[in-house]
C-alpha positions, 0 to 999 in steps of 0.5 A: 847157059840155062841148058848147061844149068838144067843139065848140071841139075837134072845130072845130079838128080839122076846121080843121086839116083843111082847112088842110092840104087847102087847102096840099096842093092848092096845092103841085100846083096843076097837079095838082089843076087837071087833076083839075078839068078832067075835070068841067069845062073852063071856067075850071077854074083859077079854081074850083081857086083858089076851092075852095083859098082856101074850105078855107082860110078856112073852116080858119082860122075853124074854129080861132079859132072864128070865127063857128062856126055859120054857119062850120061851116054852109058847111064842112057845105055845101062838103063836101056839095058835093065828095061828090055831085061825087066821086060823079057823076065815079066812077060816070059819068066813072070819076075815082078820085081826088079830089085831096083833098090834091093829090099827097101819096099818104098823104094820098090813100085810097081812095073808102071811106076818103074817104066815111069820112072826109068823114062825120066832117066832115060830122057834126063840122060838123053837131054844131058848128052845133047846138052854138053858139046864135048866128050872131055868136059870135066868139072874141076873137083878130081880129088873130091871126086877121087875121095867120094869114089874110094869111100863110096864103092868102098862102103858098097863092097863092105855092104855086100860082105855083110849081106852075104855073110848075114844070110839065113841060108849058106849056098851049100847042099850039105851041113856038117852036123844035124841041126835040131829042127826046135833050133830053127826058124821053120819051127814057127810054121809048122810041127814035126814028128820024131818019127817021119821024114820031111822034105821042106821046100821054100819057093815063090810062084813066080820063080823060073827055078822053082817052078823048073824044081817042081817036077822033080819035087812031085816025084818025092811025093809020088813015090812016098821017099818022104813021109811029108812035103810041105811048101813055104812061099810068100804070098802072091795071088796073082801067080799063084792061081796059074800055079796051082792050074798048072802043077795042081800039088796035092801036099800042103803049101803054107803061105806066109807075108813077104817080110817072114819070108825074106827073113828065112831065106833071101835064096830061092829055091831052098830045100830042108830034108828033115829026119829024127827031129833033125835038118839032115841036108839043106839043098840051095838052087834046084832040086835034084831028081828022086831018082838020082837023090833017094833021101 
């Protein structure tokens, strides 16, 4: 009896867990989404949403210990899941950040503590299944159960909308109307001229796509289509010193906090064409070569 009691505990622990990931993964779901879309490109909002509303079922079932053996089976199977992936992109794609908990930072840690932490879910799941005998063991609370989970994914869903409807930056290549330059928040890092072009590009160190982006990005300076490039990235000392061995840029590179850069963009790379004191074209995603798109 005092397994079941230490199951039904350790259950609810990792269930509020994941309800609390599941949230925070909604309320950035920009954030979270561009997260995604370093390992992979397609679709990468619809595997937000699966990965947001999973942690959520399964956090809610984990609570009501709700069919706790198979429950606790696939909460073992999913968290398996984002480890290896974790792994993959900081060992080959050099992505430190999870998004485990979208932007709350103190929710956020460190890879060490991140291992650490997915070992205790790991093992709590894994002590949960050998602890219930049956696959069809169900407390008795369907209707709390069914309430929580209609309000929950509710909330989680109206949460992403709000995210995505918030964000700084659009995923289009084109604006319907020039945009001042004065008019928008990159005015704060750096000044413009009314005279020149400027190809504006907003991109982190560590990022596959941005770093895919650099080649072609070289070009426009190379080949002068723009007056001026300036880069804008978060600061990030460890990935930035490869960075800069390997592609060794000649424009400038403005760094700025973490928070200032979230607050202009939370999609990655993002790119401002900029004449006459004007944003003429904002480019999301990868930049195109100057060969095919000479400003």
């Amino acid at each position: 009896m005092k397994g079941q009691k230490y199951s039904l505990i350790i259950a609810f622990i990792i269930g509020i867990i994941l309800i609390i990931s599941g949230l925070s993964k909604a309320a950035s779901f920009d954030y979270f989404n561009a997260i995604i879309n370093n390992y992979i490109t397609l679709y990468p909002e619809i595997i937000a949403t699966i990965i947001i509303v999973s942690e959520l079922t399964l956090g809610i079932m984990l609570i009501f210990g709700i069919y706790l053996k198979i429950t606790s089976l696939i909460t073992t199977g999913l968290i398996l899941f984002f480890v290896i992936v974790f792994t993959f992109g900081l060992i080959f794609l050099g992505i430190h950040d999870c998004g485990c908990f979208g932007k709350v930072k103190f929710l956020n840690s460190s890879p060490v503590f991140l291992y650490i932490r997915n070992a205790f879910l790991i093992v709590g799941s894994i002590y949960i299944y050998k602890i219930n005998k049956t696959t069809t063991q169900v407390t008795k609370v369907p209707i709390p159960l069914y309430i929580s989970t209609i309000v929950i994914v509710s909330i989680a869903i109206y949460m992403c909308g709000v995210s995505s409807n918030n964000s700084t930056l659009k995923n289009r290549n084109k604006i319907d109307k020039k945009i001042a330059f004065n008019d928008n928040i990159l005015r704060k890092y750096l000044e413009v001229s009314s005279d020149s072009t400027y190809l504006i590009y907003l991109f982190s160190y560590d990022c596959p796509h941005c770093i895919n982006s650099f080649g072609n990005l070289l070009q426009y300076n190379n080949k002068k289509y723009v007056d001026k490039i300036v880069g804008i990235t978060k600061k990030n000392p460890e990935a930035k010193e490869k960075f800069m061995d390997f592609f060794n840029p000649t424009f400038e590179i403005i760094e700025i906090s973490e928070n200032e850069f979230y607050n202009i963009t939370e999609e990655f790379p993002v790119s401002y064409f900029i004449k006459n004191d004007s944003i003429i074209k904002i480019m999301t995603g990868e930049i195109p070569s100057a060969y095919f798109l000479n400003p």
